[in-house]
One Martini backbone bead per residue (centre of mass of N, CA, C, O) as a GRO file, in nm:
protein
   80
    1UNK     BB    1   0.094   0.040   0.024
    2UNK     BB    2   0.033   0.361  -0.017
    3UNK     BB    3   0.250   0.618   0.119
    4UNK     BB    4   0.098   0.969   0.188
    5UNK     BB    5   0.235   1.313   0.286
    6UNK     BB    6   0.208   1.646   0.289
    7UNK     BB    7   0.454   1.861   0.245
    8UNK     BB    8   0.296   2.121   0.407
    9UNK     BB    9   0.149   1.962   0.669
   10UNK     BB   10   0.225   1.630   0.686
   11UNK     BB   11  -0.029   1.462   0.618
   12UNK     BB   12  -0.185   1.190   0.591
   13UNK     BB   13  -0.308   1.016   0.322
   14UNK     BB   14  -0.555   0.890   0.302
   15UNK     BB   15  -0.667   0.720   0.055
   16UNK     BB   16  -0.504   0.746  -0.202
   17UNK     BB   17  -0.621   0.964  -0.513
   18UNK     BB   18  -0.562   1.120  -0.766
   19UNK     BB   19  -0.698   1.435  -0.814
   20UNK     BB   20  -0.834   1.407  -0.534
   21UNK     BB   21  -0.691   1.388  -0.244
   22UNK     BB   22  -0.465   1.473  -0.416
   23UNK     BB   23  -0.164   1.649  -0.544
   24UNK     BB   24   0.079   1.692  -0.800
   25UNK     BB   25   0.340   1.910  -0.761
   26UNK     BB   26   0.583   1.888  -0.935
   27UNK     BB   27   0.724   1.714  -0.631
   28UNK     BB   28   0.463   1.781  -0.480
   29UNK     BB   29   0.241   1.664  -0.207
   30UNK     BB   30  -0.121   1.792  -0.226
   31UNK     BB   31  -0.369   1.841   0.013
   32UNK     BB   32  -0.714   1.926  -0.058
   33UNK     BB   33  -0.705   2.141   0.145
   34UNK     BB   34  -0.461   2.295   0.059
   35UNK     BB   35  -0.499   2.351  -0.181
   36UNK     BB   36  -0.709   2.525  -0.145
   37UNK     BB   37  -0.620   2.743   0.032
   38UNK     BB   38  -0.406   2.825  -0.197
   39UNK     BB   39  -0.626   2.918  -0.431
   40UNK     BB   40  -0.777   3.148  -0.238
   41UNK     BB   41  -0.469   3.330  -0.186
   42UNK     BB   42  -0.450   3.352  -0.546
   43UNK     BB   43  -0.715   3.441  -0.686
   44UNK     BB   44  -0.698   3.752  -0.690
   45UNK     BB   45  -0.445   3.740  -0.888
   46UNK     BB   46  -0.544   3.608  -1.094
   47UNK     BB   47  -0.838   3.785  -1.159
   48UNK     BB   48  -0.560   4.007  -1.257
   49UNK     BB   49  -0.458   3.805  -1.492
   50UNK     BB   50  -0.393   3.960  -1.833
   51UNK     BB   51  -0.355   3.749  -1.960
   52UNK     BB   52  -0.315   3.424  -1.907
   53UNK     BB   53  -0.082   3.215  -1.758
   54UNK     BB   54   0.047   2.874  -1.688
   55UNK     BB   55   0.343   2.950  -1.594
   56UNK     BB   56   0.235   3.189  -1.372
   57UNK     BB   57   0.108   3.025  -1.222
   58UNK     BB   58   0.298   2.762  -1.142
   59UNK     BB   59   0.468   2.994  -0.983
   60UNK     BB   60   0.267   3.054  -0.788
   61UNK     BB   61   0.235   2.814  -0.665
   62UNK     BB   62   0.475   2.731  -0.579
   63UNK     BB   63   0.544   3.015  -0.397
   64UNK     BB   64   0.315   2.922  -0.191
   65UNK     BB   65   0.434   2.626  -0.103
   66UNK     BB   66   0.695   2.722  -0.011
   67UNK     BB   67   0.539   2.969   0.174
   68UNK     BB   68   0.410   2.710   0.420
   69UNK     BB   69   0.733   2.589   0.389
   70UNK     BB   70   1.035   2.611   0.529
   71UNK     BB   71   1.170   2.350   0.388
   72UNK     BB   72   1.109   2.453   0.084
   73UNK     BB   73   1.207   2.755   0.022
   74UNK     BB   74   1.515   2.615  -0.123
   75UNK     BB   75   1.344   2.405  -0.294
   76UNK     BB   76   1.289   2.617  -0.566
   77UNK     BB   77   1.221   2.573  -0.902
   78UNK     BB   78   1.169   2.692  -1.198
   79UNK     BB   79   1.171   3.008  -1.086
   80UNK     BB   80   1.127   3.336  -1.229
   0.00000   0.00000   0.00000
């Protein structure tokens, strides 16, 4: 059985199924509770965001999860 458990809080994923209760965003997994904040949190920047652009989201993404979990800020890859 795999055992995931979500980078940003650190809980473990209940019966893992893959874009249902986590998401694998660049190298890391993020539960449903998280990820849903973190697009929350980006929302409004989002929707003043014209054109939009899904480098420009990803890297938003990215640079959310990295500032939610002091151990990941080190390790933020291809952020423009």
């Amino acid at each position: 059985m795999k055992q995931i458990s979500c980078d940003v809080c650190g809980h473990e994923i209940v019966k893992p199924i893959a874009e249902r209760n986590y998401f694998h965003i660049e190298d890391w997994d993020v539960c449903e509770p998280c990820k849903e904040s973190i697009e929350s949190e980006i929302r409004p920047t989002m929707r003043g965001k014209v054109p939009f652009d899904y480098d420009w989201y990803r890297d938003l993404m990215i640079k959310s999860i990295a500032s939610r979990n002091s151990r990941l800020k080190g390790d933020v890859k291809r952020v423009r």
